[in-house]
C-alpha positions as CSV (number, residue, x, y, z in Angstrom):
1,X,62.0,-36.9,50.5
2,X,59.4,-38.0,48.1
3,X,60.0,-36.6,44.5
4,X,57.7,-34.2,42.6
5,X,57.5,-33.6,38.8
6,X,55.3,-31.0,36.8
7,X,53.7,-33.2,34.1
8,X,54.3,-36.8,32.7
9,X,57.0,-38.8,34.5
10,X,59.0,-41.4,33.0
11,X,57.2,-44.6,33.6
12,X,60.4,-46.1,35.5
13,X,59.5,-49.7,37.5
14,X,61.4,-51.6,40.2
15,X,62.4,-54.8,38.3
16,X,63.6,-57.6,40.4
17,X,63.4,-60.7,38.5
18,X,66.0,-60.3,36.2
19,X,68.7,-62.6,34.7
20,X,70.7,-62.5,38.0
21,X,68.5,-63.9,40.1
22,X,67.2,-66.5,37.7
23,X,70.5,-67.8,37.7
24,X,70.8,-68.4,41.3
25,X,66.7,-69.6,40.7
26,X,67.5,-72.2,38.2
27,X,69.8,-74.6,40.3
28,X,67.4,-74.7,42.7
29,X,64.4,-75.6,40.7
30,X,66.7,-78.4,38.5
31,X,68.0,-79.4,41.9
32,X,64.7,-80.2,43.9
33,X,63.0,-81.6,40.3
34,X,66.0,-84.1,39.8
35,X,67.0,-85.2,43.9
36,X,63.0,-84.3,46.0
37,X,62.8,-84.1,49.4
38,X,67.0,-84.6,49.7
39,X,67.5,-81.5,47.4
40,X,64.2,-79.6,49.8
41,X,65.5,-80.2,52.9
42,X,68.8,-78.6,51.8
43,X,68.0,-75.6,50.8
44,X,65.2,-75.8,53.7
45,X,68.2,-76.2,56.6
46,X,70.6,-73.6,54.4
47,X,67.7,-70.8,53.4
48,X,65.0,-70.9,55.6
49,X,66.2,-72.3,59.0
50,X,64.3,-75.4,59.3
51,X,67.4,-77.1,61.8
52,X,66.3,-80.4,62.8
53,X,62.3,-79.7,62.5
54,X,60.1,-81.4,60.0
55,X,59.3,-80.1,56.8
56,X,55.2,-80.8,57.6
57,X,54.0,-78.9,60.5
58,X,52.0,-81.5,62.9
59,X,48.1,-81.5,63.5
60,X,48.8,-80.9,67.3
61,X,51.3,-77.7,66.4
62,X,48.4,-76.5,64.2
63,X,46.5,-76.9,67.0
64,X,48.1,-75.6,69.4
65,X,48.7,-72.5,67.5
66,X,44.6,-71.6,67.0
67,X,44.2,-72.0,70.7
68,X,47.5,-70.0,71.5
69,X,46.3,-67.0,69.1
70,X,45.4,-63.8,70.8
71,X,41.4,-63.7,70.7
72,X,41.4,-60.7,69.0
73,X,43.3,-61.5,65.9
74,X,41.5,-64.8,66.0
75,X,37.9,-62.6,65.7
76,X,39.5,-60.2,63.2
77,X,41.1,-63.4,61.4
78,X,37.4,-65.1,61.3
79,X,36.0,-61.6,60.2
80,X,38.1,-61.0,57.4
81,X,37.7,-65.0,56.0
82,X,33.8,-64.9,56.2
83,X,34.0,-61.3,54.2
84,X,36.5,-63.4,51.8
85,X,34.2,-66.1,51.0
86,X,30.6,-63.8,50.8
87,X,32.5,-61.9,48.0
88,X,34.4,-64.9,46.7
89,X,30.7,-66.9,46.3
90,X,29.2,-64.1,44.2
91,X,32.3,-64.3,41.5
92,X,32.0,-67.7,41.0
93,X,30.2,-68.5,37.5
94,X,26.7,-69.9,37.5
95,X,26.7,-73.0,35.1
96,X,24.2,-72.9,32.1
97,X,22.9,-75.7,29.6
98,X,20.0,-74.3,27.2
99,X,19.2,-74.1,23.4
100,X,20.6,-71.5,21.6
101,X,19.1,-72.7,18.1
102,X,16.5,-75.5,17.5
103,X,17.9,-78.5,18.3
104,X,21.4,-76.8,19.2
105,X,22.1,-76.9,23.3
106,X,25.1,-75.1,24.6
107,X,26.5,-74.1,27.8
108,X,29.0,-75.4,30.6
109,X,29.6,-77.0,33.4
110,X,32.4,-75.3,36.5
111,X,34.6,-77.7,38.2
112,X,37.1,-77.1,40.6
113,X,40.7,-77.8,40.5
114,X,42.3,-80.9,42.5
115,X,44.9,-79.6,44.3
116,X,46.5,-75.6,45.0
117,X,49.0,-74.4,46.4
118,X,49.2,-71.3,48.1
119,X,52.6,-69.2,49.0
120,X,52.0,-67.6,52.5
121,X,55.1,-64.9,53.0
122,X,56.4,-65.0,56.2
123,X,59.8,-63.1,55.9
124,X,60.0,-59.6,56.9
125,X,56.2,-59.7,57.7
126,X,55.0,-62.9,58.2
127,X,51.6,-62.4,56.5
128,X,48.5,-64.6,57.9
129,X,46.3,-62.3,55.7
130,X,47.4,-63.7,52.6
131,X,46.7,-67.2,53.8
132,X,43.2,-66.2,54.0
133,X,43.2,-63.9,50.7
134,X,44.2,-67.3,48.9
135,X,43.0,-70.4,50.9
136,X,39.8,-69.3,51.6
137,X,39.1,-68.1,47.3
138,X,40.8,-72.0,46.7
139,X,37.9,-73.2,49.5
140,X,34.8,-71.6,48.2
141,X,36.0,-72.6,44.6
142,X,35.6,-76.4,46.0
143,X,38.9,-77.3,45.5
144,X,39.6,-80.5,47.6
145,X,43.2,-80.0,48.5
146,X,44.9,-77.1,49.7
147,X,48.7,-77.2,50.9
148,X,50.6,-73.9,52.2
149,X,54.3,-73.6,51.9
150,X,55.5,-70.9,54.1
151,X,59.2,-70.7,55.5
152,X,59.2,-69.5,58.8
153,X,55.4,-69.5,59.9
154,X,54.4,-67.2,62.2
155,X,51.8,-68.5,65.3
156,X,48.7,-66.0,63.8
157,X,49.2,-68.1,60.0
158,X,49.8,-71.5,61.7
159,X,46.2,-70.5,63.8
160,X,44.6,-69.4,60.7
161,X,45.6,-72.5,58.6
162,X,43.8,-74.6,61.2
163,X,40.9,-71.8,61.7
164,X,40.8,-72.9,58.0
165,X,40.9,-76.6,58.1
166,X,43.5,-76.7,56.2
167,X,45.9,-79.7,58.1
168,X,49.0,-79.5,55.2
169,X,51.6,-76.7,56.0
170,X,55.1,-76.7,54.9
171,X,58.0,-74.6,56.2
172,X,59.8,-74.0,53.2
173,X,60.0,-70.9,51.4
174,X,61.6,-69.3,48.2
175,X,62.1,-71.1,44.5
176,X,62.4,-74.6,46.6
177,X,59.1,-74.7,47.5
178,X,57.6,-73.7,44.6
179,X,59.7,-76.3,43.0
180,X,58.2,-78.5,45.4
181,X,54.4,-77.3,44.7
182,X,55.4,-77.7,40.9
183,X,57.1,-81.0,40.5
184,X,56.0,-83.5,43.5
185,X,58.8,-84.9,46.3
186,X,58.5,-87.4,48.3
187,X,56.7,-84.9,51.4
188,X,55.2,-82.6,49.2
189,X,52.8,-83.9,46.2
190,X,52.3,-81.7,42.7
191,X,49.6,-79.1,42.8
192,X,47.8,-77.6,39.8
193,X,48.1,-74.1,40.3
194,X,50.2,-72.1,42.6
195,X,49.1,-68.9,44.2
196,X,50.5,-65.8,46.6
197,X,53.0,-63.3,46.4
198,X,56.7,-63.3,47.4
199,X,60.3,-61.9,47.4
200,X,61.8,-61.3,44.0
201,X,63.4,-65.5,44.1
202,X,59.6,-66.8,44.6
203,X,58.5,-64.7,41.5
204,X,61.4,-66.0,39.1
205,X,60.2,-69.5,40.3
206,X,57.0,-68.7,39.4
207,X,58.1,-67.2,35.9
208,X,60.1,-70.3,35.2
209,X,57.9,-72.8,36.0
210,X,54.7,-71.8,34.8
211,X,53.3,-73.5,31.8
212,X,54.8,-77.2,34.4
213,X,51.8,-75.8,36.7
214,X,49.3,-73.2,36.8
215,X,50.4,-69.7,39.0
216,X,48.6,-67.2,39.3
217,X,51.2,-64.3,37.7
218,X,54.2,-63.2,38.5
219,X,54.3,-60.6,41.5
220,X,56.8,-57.9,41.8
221,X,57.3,-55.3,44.5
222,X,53.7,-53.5,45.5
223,X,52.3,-50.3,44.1
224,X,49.7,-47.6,44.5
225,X,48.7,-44.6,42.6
226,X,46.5,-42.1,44.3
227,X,44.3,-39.3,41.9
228,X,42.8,-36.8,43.7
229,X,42.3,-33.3,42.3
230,X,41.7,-32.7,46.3
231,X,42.2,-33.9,49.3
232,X,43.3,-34.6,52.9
233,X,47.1,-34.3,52.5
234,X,46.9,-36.2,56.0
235,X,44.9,-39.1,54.5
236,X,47.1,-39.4,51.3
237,X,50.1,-39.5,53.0
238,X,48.8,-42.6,55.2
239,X,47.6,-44.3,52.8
240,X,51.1,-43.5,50.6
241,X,53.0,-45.0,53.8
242,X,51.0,-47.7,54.0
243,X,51.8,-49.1,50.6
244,X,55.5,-47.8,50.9
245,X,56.2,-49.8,55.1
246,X,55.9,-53.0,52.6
247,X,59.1,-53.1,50.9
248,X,61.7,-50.7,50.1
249,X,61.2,-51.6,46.6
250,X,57.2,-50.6,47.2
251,X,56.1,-47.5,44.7
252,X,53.8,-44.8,46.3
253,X,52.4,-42.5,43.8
254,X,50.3,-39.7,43.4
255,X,49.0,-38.0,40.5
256,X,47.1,-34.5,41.6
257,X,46.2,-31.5,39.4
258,X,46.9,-29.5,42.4
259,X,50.2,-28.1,43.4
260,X,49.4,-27.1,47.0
261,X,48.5,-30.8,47.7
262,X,51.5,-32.0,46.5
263,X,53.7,-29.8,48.6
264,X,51.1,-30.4,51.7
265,X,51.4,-34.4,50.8
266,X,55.3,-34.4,50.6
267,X,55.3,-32.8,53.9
268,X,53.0,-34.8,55.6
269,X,55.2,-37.6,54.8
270,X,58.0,-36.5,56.5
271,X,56.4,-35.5,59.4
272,X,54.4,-39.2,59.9
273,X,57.7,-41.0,58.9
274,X,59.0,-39.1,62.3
275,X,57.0,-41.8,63.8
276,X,56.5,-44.7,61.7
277,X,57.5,-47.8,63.9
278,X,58.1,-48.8,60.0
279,X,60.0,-45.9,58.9
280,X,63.1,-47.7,57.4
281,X,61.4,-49.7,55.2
282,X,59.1,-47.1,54.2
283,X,61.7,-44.7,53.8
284,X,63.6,-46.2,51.4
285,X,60.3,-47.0,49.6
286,X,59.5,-43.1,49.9
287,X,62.6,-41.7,48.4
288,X,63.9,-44.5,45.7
289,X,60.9,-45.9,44.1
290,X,57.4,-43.4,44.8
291,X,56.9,-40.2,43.3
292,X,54.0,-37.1,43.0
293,X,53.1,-35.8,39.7
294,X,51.5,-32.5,39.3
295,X,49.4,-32.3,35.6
296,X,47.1,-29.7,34.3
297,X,43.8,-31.6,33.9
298,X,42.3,-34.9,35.3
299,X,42.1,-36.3,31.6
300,X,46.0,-36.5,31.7
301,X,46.2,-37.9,35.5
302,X,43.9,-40.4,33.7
303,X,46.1,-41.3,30.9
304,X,49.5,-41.6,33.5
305,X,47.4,-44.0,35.7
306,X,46.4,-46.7,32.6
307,X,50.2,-46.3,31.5
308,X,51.1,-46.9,34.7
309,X,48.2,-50.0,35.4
310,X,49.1,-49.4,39.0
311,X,48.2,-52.9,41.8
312,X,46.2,-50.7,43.6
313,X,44.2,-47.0,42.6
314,X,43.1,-45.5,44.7
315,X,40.4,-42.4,43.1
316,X,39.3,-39.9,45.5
317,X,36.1,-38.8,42.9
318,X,34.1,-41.6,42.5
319,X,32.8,-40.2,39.0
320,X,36.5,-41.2,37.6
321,X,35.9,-44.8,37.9
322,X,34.0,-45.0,34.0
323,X,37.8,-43.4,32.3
324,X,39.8,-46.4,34.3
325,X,40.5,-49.2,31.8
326,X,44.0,-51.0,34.1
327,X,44.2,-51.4,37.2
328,X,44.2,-54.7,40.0
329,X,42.1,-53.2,41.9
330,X,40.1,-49.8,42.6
331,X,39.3,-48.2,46.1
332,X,36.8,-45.5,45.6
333,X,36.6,-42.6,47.8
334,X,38.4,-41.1,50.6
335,X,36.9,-43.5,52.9
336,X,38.3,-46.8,50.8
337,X,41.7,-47.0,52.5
338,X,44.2,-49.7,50.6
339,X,44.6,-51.2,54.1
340,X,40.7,-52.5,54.3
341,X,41.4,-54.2,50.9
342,X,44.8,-55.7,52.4
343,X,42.6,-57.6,55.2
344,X,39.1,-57.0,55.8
345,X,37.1,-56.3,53.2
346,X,36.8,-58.9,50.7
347,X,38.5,-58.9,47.5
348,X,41.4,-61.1,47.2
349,X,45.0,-58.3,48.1
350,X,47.0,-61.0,45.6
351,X,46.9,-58.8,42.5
352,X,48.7,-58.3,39.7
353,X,52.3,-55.5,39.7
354,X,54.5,-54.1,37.8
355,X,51.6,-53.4,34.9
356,X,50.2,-56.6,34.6
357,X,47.0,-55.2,35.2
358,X,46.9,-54.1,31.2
359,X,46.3,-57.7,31.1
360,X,43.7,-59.2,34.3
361,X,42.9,-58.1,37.7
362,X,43.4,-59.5,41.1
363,X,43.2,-63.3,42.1
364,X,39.5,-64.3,42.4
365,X,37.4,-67.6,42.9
366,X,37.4,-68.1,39.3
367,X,41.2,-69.0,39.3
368,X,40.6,-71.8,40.7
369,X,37.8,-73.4,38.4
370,X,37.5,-75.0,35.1
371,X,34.4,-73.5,32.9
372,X,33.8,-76.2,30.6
373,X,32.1,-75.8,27.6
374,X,29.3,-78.3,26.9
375,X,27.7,-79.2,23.3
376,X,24.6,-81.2,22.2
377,X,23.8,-81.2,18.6
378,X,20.2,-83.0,17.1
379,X,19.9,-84.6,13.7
380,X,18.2,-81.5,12.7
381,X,20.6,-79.2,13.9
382,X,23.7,-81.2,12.7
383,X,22.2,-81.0,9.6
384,X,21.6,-77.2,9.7
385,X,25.5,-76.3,10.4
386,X,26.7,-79.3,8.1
387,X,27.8,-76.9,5.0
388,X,29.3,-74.3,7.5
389,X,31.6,-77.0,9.1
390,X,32.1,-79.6,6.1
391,X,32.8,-76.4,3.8
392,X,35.3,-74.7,6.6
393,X,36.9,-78.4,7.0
394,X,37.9,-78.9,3.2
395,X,38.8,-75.6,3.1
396,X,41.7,-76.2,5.5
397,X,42.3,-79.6,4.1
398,X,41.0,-81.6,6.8
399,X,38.9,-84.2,5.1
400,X,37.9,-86.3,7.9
401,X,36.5,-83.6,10.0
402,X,34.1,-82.9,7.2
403,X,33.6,-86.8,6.7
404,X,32.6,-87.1,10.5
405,X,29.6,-85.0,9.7
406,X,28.9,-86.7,6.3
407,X,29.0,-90.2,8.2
408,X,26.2,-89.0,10.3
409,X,23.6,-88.9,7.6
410,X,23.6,-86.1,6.8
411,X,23.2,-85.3,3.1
């Protein structure tokens, strides 16, 4: 049964990239950097059953696998991707080259990355949607290639990668094939930035290899945090259970200035958990890592939830939203559920855990564009800012950078 406390709770997080695993990550990263495709094909047969298959899944499986797809999913599938790109088209920046001063034109140009690549999980839940929550941002962006590494693809993300266009899938999964995004093999070639959530051995890749490519961050188990003052206990439990069928490490919270609907939420739980095709998972997820806090004012269930910079908040009064400074992303009102955000309903679901949303939100277009600053300086207006830079220059002793100016004319 889900725990409740009367006030502030510890802020205790599920941590599962620690030194353990990044010892059993760091052989395999050396390994596939050093040996390639020998070293990927290993751990390929040994970790994610590839047998006797090839590590590139053919045009005609891809294929195959669209027109195979139940027609529903496919329509929900095309749904959800043209609600990805509307959104994903509007957060893309607008480039801008004007005069700020006389003579003194700034601004910049966007530019897409070359190449992504985007980590599809396909383990417990094989999960098509986050093909389209990353591919399709990566798409918009107008970034020209797009490969997705997934180790035991599933016919919906196989369909949806060719719904997509996108002709170069990999099955391989884990810290092998983000080795393989990250360094180049013979099959698979380097990508600039890799993107999409995973098990705790894809994050420590991540961790470890960022700064040799660009990732997005590093994911941990999944999180939500639910304030409402009021509510439908029946609601707040579904949507608690929804976060919690992901992983038994997955954190449902809620913080409530209302004792009745904490007792009325906790056993609302138990009582849909009877049911839940999902319930081990979510069990697990319910009693280890998810918790309700009962506090005496919504200014202190504001304060636990930017501690807390919960993945996903969920705020039942819309007139909140102004007090929230962390989150990766906000679903306002008891209509919002967490699950229209996981597929449907535009945003990007690859967002930032574990409290890293003190620091950025979810994955957008603009990960996957360069905003480059553009300069164009006159005579006059060299002249004008000559003392500021020629006298900063000396200052730090760099004598030719005030010289460069001087050589230009200018007195």
């Amino acid at each position: 049964m889900i725990r409740i406390f009367n006030g502030d709770v510890p802020l205790r997080r599920n941590r599962d990239c620690k030194e353990a695993i990044d010892q059993v990550v760091r052989p395999i990263i050396d390994a596939v950097r050093l040996q390639g495709d020998a070293a990927l094909l290993r751990y390929a047969r040994e970790l994610d059953s590839l047998c006797d298959r090839s590590l590139r899944v053919s045009e005609d499986e891809l294929a195959s696998a669209v027109s195979t797809m139940c027609p529903q999913v496919r329509r929900a599938a095309e749904t959800a991707a043209d609600n990805i790109r509307k959104f994903a088209q509007e957060q893309l920046p607008r480039e801008r080259f004007e005069e700020f001063a006389p003579g003194r034109k700034l601004g910049w140009i966007v530019r897409p990355l070359d190449a992504v690549g985007c980590y599809v999980p396909s383990g417990r839940y094989p999960l098509p949607s986050t093909l389209l929550m990353t591919a399709v941002l990566a798409q918009t962006a107008g970034v020209q290639r797009i490969c997705v590494t997934t180790p035991r693809p599933s016919l919906e993300i196989l369909g949806c990668a060719h719904m997509l266009g996108i002709g170069e899938v990999y099955r391989v999964g884990g810290a092998q094939a983000i080795a393989a995004m990250a360094f180049g093999t013979e099959t698979i070639p380097r990508v600039d930035r890799i993107v999409g959530p995973g098990n705790a051995y894809v994050a420590a890749a991540k961790k470890l290899l960022a700064g040799e490519t660009g990732i997005d961050f590093v994911a941990g188990p999944t999180e939500i945090l639910i304030l409402a003052a009021a509510g439908d206990p029946k609601i707040i439990a579904a949507d608690m259970l929804a976060q919690a069928e992901h992983d038994p490490s997955a954190s449902a919270m809620l913080v409530t200035t209302s004792q009745p609907l904490a007792e009325a939420v906790s056993s609302e739980i138990e009582r849909q958990l009877e049911s839940l095709p999902t319930a081990d998972v979510a069990r697990e997820a319910i009693d280890k890592s998810s918790f309700i806090v009962v506090v005496g004012d919504m200014d202190a269930a504001i304060r636990i939830s930017n501690a807390i910079a919960p993945e996903h908040l969920s705020l039942h009064d819309s007139s909140l939203l102004s007090k929230i400074r962390n989150a990766g992303t906000v679903f306002l009102g008891p209509n919002s559920p967490e699950s229209a955000g996981d597929y449907a309903a535009g945003p990007s679901h690859v967002l930032p855990t574990g409290g890293a949303a003190r620091l950025r939100g979810g994955l957008s277009a603009t990960d996957f564009v360069k905003v480059i600053a553009i300069q164009q300086l006159s005579p006059f207006a060299l002249q004008d800012l000559a003392p500021a830079i020629t006298t900063l220059a000396r200052a730090e002793g760099l004598e030719a950078h005030a010289r460069a100016v001087e050589v230009r004319s200018v007195p």
